[in-house]
N, C-alpha and C positions, 0 to 999 in steps of 0.2 A: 366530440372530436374522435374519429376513428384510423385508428392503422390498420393497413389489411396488406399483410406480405405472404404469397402465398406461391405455391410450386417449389418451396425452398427445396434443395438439395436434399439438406441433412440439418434435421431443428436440432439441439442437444439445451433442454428445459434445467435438469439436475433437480428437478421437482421431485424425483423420487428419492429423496433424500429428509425430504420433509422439513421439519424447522431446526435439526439439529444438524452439526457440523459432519462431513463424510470422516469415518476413519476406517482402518484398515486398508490391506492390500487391493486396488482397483486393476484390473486389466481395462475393463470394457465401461464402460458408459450406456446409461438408456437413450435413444434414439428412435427420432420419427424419421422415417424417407418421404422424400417427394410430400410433405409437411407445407402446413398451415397458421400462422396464429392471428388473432386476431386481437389490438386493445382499443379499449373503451375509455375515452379523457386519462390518457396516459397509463393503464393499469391492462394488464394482462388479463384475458374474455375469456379467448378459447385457444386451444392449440392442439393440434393433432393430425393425423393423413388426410391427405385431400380426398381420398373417397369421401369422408363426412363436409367436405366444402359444401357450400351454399352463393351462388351468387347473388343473391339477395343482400351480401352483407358488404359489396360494394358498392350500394346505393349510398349516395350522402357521406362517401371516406371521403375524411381528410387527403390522404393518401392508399395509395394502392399499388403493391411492387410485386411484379414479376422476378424472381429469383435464379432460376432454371436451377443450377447446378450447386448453389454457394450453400456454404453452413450459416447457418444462425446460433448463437449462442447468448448467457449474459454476458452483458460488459462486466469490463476487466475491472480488480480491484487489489490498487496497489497500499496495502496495509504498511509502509513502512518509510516514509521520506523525511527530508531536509530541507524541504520545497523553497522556503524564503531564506536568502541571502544574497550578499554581496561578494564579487569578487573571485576569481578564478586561482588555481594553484598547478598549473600545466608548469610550471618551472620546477616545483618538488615534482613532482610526477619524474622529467629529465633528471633530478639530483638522484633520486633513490634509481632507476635503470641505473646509473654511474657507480652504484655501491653505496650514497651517504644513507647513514641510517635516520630515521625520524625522528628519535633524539637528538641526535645532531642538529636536524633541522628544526624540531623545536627549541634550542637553546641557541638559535640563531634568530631568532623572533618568527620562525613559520607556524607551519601544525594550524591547526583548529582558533589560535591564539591569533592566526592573522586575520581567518573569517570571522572573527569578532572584531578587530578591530575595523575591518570594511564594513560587515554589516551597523557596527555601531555610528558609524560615520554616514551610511546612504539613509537618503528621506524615506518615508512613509510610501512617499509616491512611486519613486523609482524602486523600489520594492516591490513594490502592486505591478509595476512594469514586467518587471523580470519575473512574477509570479506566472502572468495572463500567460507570457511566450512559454514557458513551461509546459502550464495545463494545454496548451497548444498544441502543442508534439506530444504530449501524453495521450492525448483525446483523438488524436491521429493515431496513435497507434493501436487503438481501442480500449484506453482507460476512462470509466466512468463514472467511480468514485476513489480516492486517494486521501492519506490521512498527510499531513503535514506536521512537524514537530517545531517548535522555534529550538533555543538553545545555542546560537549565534548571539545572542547578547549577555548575560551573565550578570546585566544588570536590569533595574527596574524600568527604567524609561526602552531600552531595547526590546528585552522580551515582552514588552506590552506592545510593544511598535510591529514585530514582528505577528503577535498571534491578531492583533488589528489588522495587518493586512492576510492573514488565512482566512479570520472574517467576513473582508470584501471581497475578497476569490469567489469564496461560496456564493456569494447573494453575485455576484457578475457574472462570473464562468457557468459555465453548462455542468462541466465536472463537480462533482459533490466532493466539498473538504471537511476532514474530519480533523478538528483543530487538537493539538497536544500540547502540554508545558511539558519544554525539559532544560526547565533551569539546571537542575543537574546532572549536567553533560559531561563540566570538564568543571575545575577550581579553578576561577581568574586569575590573573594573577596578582591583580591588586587583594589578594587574599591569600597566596600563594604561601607568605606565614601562619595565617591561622584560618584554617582550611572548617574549623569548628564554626566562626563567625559567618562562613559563607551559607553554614548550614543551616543556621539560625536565621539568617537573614530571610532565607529562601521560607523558613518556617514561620516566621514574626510578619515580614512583609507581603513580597512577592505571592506567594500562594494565594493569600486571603483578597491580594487585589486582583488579581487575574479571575478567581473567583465572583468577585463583588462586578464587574464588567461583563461574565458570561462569554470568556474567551477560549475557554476551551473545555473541552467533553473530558479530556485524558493528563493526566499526568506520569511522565516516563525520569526513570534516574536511570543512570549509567552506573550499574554496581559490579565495580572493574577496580585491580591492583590499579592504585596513580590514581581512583574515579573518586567513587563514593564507596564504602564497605559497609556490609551487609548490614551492622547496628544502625548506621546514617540511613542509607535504605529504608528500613524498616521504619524508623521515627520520619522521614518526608511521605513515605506510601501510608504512613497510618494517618499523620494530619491530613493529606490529601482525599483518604475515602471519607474519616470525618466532614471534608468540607461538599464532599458530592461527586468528587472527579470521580473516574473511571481510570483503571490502574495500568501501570505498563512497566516492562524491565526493558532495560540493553541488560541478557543476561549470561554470564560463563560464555564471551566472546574471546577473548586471550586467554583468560587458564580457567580453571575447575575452581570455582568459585560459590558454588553449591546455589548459582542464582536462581535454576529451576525450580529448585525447593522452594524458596523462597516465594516467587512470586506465585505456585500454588499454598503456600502458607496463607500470603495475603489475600487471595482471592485476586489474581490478576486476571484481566479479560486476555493477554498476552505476554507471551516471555520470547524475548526476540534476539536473534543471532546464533546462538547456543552453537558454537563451532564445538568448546569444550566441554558440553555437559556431560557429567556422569554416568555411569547405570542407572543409578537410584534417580536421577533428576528425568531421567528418560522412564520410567514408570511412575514417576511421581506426576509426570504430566499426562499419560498414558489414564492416568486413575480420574483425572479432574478436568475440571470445566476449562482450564488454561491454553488458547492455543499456540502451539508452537510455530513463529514467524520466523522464515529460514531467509537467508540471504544469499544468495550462491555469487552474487555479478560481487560485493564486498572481498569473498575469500580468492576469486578469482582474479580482484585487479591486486589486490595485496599478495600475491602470489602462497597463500598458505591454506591448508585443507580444508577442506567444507565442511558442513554441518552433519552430521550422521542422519540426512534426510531417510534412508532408507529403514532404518532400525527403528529411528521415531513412528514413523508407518506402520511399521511390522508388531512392532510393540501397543500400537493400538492410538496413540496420540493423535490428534487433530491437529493438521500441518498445516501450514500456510507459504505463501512465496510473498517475497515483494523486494522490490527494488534497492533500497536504502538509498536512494538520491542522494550526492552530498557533493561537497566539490574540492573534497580533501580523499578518503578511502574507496567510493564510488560513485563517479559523474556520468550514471548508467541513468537513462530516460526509459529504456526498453523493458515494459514488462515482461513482453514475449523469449526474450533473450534467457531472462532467469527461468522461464521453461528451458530453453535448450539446456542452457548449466545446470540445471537440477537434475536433465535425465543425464546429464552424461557424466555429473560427477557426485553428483548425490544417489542414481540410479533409482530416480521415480521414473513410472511408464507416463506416457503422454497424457493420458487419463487422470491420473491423479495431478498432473502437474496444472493441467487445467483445473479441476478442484478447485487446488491449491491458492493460485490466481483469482478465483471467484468467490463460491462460496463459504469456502472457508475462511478465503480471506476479510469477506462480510463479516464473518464471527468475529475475528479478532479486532474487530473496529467497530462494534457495536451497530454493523449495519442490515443484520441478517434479517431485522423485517422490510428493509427496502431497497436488497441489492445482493447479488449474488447468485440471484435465480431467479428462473421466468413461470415462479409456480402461479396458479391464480389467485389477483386479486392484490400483485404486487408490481409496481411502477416498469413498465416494460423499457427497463434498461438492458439494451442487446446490440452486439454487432453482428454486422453480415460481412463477413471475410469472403472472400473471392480463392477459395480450395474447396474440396469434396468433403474434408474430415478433419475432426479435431488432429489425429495426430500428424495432419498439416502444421501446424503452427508453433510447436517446437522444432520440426524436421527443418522448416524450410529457413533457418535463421539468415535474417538479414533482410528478405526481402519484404517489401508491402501487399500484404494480402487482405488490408482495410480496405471493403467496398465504402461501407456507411457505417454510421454508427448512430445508433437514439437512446434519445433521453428523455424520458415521462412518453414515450407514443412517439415525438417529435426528433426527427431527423438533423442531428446537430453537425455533422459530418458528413463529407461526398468526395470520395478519392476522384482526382483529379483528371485518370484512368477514363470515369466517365462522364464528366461534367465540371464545373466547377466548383473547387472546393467552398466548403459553410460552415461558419462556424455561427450560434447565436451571440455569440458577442460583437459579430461584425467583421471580423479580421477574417483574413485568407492566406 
């Protein structure tokens, strides 16, 4: 099976980056004009100017795509969602514009404590429902792979319900899901007294069966005032690397809580949110393999300051962007968007913001050998946007600039613009 899309615009590969994550300050990006590439049974051949084109190597394509003007890039990759759950909260969303504060609405039975109690209540199946339509509008917008967290159920029959169906996403959707435990999100409240039992539970039980099943790659705790503190932390992140997962924080998202240390302490693959991290957590990540996953749509619908994306950069860290999907702090689908927020309020250039979105964000979700760039010999996951240039695609927020988009060689996606839309699962 061969893909041959050629006349591109503008190719942008980030292969010159090699196998490790970009860091430092980026203005510019390497770039092919008037570009070529070509893969072989879903994996990247060749790519480069069409002086070196060959027409010889559209004999026998699967497919063969004239481009004229559009970019080519990797598909997008959102390192950081809520994917599965049940149930919407657009009525707190109205209470807090009104002034109530989310304590308040917590102690009213809302908060996080309500999408548990829907997600604990909805099937397997109607789950798997609301997952498909998701990766739907994700993959339309040119996301190609996505990590998905559970953490909506806070008990054992949920959170195994929940990472069951990240599961059947993956093996059905096009979109590659990168499954997570984050039994430790919030304290239930059926533990609400003895908040020690929850953490044993999560350590005695929960861990070891989610483990024993092969549900997920990663385990993430929420080590936050009100969450988990950093001793709890440490004792669920060290059973969890014992058992095999791969490590994750919600870290220094509401105060300085020294979380970035921390998860370079542990050897995390990620430390995620860091509105408030410190100096020191900001060089300590700078030093280590940890990449920093920024949220900017999060600090923007919460109306409070951003992550110090630019200083993280500057100071040498390997940054990441991703959504934080959720249907309480941010019911944001739009990966692209958290490029605009990031340049305008984190003050990354377009360059790095895409990075950020791809290959980096491969890093931080252990997918950087098969996603994040179109170097050779790696699954040609790529969209063709419908603009001249990357720094189209934070500028131009809001609109649809998805021509297609592929996954392994094959065309899972066709804005509607030119054809009918395609999705391999069927749906349109």
């Amino acid at each position: 099976m061969r893909l041959v899309l050629k006349d591109i615009g503008r190719l942008v590969t980030l292969a010159e980056f090699g196998e490790g994550p970009a860091r430092g300050p980026l203005a510019e990006l390497a770039a092919v004009d008037h570009a070529f590439l070509i893969a072989e049974d879903g994996r990247v051949a060749f790519a480069g100017p069409m002086s070196r084109y060959r027409r010889e190597w559209e004999r026998g394509a699967a497919t063969v795509l004239s481009l004229g003007d559009m970019l080519v890039t990797p598909g997008l990759v959102d390192a950081h969602t809520h994917l599965v759950f049940a149930g919407w909260r657009a009525d707190e969303f109205a209470l807090r514009l009104r002034g109530v504060g989310y304590r308040q609405i917590l102690a009213a039975g809302g908060g996080i404590h309500r999408t548990v109690a829907a997600t604990r209540a909805a099937g397997e199946e109607e789950l798997f429902t609301l997952g498909l339509a998701r990766l739907d509008q994700m993959l339309r917008r040119g996301v190609t792979t996505v990590e998905s967290k559970s953490g909506y159920g806070l008990d054992l029959e949920t959170e195994l319900k929940q990472l069951r169906v990240n599961r059947r996403l993956d093996r059905e959707h096009p979109v590659d899901v990168v499954s997570t435990y984050l039994g430790a999100h919030v304290v239930p409240a059926e533990h609400r007294e003895d908040p020690e039992a929850y953490v044993r539970f999560m350590l005695d039980t929960v861990q070891p069966a989610v483990r024993r099943e092969g549900l997920a790659e990663f385990c993430d705790v929420f080590c936050e005032e009100g969450a988990f503190d950093r001793e709890q932390t440490r004792r669920l992140l060290r059973k969890a690397a014992a058992l095999g997962f791969g490590l994750k924080l919600h870290a220094d998202e509401l105060h300085a809580g020294r979380g970035a240390e921390l998860a370079v302490e542990l050897g995390a693959t990620s430390a995620d949110h860091l509105l408030c991290v410190s100096e020191t957590g900001m060089k300590v990540l700078a030093a280590s393999s940890t990449v920093a996953v920024l949220l900017p749509g999060t600090a923007f619908f919460l109306g409070a300051d951003s992550a110090p994306g630019r200083r993280l950069i500057d100071e040498g860290a390997a940054v990441a962007l991703a959504t934080d999907f959720n249907p309480g702090s941010c019911p944001l689908l739009d990966l692209r968007m958290t490029m605009t927020m990031a340049c305008l309020k984190m003050r990354l250039t377009p360059a790095e913001a895409l990075v950020a979105c791809t290959l980096n964000a491969a890093h931080a979700v252990g997918r950087a050998d098969r996603a994040g760039s179109l170097r050779e010999g790696k699954p040609a996951d790529l969209v063709v946007w419908d603009c001249p240039d990357w720094t189209h695609l934070p500028y131009r927020m809001g609109e649809d600039l998805v021509h297609a988009v592929f996954k392994a060689g094959r065309m899972v996606y066709r804005s509607d613009r030119v054809g009918p839309q395609s999705c391999a699962s069927g749906r349109t």
